[in-house]
N, C-alpha and C positions, 0 to 999 in steps of 0.2 A: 393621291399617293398612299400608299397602305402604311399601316404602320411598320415602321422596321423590327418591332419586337416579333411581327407574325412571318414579315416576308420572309425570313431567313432561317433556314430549318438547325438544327445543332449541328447536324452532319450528312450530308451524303453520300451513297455507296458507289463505288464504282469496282470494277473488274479487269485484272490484268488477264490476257491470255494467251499463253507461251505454247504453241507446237516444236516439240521435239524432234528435228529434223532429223532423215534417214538415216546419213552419216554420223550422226550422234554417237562418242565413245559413250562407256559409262560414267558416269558424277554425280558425286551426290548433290540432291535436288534444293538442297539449301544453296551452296555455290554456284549452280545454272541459276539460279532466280537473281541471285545478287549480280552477278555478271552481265543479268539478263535484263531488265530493270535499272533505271538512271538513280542513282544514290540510294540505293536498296542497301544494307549493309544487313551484314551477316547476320546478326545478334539480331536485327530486325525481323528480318525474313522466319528467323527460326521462332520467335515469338508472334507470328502470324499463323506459323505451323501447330506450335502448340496453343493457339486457340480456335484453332479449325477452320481458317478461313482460307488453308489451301487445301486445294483436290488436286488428283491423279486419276484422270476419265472417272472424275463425279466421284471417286471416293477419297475423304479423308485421309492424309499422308503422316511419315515421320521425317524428319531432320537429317537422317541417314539414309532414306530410299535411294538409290540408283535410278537415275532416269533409263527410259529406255525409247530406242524410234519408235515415233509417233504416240507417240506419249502428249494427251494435251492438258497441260497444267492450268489452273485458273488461281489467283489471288485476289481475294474480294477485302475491299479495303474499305474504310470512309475517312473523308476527309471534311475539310468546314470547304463550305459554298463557296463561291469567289466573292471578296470583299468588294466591297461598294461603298460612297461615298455620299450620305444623304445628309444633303441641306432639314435641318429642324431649327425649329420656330423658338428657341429657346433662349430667353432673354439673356444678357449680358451687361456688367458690370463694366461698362470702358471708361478708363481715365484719362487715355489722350487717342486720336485719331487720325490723319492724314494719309493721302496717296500714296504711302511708303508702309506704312506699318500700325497697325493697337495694338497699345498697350492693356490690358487687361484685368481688374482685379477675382481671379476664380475664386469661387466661391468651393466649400469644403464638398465630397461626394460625385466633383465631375470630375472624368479623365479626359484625359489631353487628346489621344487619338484613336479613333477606333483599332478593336484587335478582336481574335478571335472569343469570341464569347461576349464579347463588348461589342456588339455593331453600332449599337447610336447613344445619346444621351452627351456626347462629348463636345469637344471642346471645340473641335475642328467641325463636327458636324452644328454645333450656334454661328459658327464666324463662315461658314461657308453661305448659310441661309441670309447673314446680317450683310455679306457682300453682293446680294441680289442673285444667286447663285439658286435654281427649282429641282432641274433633273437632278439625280441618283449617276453618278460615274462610275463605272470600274477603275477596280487599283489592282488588282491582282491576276494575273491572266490564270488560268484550270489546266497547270501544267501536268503533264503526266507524269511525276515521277514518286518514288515511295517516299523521298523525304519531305512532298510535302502533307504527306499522311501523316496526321499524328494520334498515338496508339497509348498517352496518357491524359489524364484528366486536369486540365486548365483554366484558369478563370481569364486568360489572355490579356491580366494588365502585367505592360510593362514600361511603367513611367515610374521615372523619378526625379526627386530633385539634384540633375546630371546637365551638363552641356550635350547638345545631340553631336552626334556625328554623320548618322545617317539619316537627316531629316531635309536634304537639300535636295533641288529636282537637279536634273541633269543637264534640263533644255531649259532656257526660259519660257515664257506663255505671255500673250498679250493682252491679258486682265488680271487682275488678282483674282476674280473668281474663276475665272481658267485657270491661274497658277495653284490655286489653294485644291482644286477638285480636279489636278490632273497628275500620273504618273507614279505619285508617291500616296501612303499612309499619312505620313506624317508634315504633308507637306506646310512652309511656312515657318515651322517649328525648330527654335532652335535651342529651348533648355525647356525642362517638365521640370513638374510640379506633381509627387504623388496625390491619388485618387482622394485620398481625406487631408491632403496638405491644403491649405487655402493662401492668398496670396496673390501678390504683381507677377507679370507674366507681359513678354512680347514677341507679338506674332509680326514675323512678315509677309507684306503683301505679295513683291515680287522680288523677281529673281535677285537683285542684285542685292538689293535689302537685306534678305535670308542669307547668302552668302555674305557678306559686310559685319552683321550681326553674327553668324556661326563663327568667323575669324576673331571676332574680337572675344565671344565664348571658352574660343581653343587658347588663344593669347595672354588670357586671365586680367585682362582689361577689365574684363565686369565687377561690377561690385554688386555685391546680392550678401542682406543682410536678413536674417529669419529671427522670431522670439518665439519662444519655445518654454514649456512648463516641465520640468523632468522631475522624476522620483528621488526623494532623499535629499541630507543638507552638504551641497558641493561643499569642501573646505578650501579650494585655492579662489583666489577672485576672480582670477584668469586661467585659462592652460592653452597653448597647440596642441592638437592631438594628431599625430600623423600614423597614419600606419599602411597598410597594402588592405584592400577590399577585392574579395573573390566573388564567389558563386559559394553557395552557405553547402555542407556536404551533408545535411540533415535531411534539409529542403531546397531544392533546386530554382523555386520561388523565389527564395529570400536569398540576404549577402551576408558576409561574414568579416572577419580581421583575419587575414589569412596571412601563412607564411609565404608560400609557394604560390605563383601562376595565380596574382592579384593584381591591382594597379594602385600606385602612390594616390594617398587620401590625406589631407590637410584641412580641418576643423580647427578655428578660433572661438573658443569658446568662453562667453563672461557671461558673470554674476552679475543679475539686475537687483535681484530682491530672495533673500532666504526665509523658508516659512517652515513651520514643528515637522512637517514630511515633505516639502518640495523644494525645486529652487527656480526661482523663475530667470531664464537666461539669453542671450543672444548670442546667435552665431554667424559667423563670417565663413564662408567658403574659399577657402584658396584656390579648391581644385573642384570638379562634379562628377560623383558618381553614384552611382541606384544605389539610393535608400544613406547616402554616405552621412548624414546628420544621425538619424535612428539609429543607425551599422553604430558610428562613436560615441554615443550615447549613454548607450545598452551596455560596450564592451568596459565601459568606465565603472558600469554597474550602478548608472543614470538614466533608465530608459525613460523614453517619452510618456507621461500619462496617455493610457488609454493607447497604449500602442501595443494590440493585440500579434504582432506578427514578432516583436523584439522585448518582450518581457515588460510592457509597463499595462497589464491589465489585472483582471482579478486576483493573479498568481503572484501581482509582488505587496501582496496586503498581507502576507506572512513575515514577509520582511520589514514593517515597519511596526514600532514600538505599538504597543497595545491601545498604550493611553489615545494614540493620534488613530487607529482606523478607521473608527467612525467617520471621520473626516474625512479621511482617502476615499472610504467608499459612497459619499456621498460626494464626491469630486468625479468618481466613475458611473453617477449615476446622471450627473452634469452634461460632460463630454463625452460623447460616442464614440471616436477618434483618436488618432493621434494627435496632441496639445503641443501646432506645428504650425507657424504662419509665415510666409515668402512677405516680410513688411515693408522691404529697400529693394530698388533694383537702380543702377545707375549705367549708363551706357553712354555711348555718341552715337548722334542720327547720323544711318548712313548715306544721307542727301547732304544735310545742312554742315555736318561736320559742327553742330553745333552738344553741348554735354546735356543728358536728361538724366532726369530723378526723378523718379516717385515712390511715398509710400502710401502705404496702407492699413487703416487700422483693423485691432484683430476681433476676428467676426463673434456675437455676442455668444454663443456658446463658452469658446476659450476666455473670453472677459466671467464666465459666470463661474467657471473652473478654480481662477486665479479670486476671485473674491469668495471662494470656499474654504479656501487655505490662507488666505490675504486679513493679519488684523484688521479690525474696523479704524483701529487709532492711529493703522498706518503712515494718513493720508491721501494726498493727491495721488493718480498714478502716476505712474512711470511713462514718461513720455511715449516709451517706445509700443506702450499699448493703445496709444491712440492714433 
């Protein structure tokens, strides 16, 4: 099997190509393409025009040309390859196992499901290989339409620590390595764990599992408890933080605390241990959504050490007192990451109907984090770091 870093090109080109039938009135050739073309939208088309990738018999067009009969327009486009599903050989941390479901403890740097720009290394691609699973499956069929062209630049992670929605197959399958490599991305999956979050994790094998577990997700039945190192000295022992989380209008990447056209977010947040610039803390999820820990964090003007995407990297070493930098920045010389661990997870097995827990302790990076800002005369730790 080749390796998937080679197999898969960044993008392929392909070519629309419209003849302008005799009877053709005039219009302009931005609205014939969109019209013309399956979710082609205006704004699209016209920025395909202004980078030259549409003609008008072989030559270069504007946004306002009038088509005319026999007119033959061409849109050259690229798109990513079709996605594919490869089993890799890539070890895994499992803390419990049977014909129904692993549980998993991820480790920090893997993603949950392959995306665009991410084909392998994941999480689904270790558990597909670990269920005796060889060949490479298609998940995505090479639909022809413009929207599935994409015309900005993406690193295609989109996991977080969120309950899925859209991570359940539609059919069932009669293996779990059939169900795990067939029909979906994500399939099995029914809550993420961002790329550098580490942490319990459960995957289902088969259909009903996945579904059993995604309901009790949506329900809020689960209980998923995270420790986490954040910038600065909290002063409440406890808070809820509730607020709406959007889509970030800065970066379309990242999430925000938004007023408008968001969704209800509820964070439980306590004080384990406070240190001269951090505080090390647990959080409970009420609810799950992308990036919803980091998002309430940050908005507290708490962000995660070492969380480059929501203000806890080199940039908030300005904000803390002088006497303590050295420190902080030898805490970002520590942890590469966001200082974020999934340590609790509790459910019911959807066979036994019997209650699970597991935790997990947190991986030696974030231990060497918290013992940089961590008196020596502290003590023992803190349970929840072991």
């Amino acid at each position: 099997m080749k390796n998937p870093a080679e197999q898969y090109p960044e993008k392929v080109e392909f070519t629309f190509t419209l003849n302008v039938p005799q009877r053709q009135t005039p219009e302009r050739i931005d609205a014939f393409i969109s019209r013309s073309i399956e979710h082609a939208s205006r704004s699209r088309v016209q920025r395909a025009i202004e980078r030259g990738t549409v003609t008008v018999n072989g030559k270069p067009t504007k946004a306002n040309y009038k088509i005319r009969p026999g007119d033959v327009i061409h849109v050259l486009v690229r798109k990513p390859p079709p996605l594919e599903l490869i089993p890799e050989n890539i070890p895994l941390d499992i803390l419990f196992e049977d014909e129904h479901l692993i549980v998993i403890n991820k480790m920090p740097g893997m993603l949950v499901h392959p995306g665009i720009g991410n084909r392998s290394g994941t999480l689904v691609n270790a558990v597909l290989w670990h269920l005796g699973q060889r060949e490479a499956v298609p998940v995505l069929g090479n639909r022809e339409s413009l929207a599935d062209y994409d015309d900005t630049d993406d690193d295609g992670e989109s996991d977080g620590d969120d309950g899925m929605e859209d991570g359940i197959l539609e059919t069932p399958a009669s293996s779990p390595s059939e169900f795990l490599s067939s029909q979906a991305v994500r399939p099995g999956i029914v809550h993420r764990l961002d790329r550098d979050t580490s942490g319990v994790m459960v995957v289902g094998k088969n259909y009903a599992t996945t579904l059993h577990l995604s309901n009790q997700f949506a329900q809020r039945t689960v209980q998923r408890e995270y420790v986490a190192l954040a910038w600065g000295v909290m002063q409440d022992d406890a808070m809820l933080i509730e607020t709406n989380i959007g889509r970030s209008t800065r970066d379309r990447r990242l999430y925000a605390v938004v007023q408008r056209n968001g969704k209800y977010a509820a964070t439980q947040v306590t004080v384990v241990e406070r240190y001269n610039c951090a505080t090390l803390i647990t959080c409970k999820l009420h609810t799950g959504r992308t990036h919803q820990i980091r998002v309430h964090t940050s908005w507290k003007q708490h962000p995660l050490v070492g969380d480059k995407d929501y203000g806890g990297a080199d940039s908030v070493l300005n904000g803390i007192h002088h006497a303590f930098r050295p420190q902080a920045r030898q805490v970002l010389l520590t942890i590469q990451r966001q200082a974020l661990h999934a340590r609790l997870l509790e459910f019911v097995h959807p066979a036994t109907r019997q209650p699970m827990k597991f935790t997990t302790p947190v991986p030696e990076d974030f231990l060497s984090a918290i013992r940089t800002v961590r008196p020596t005369e502290a003590g023992p730790l803190p349970p929840c770091l072991c």
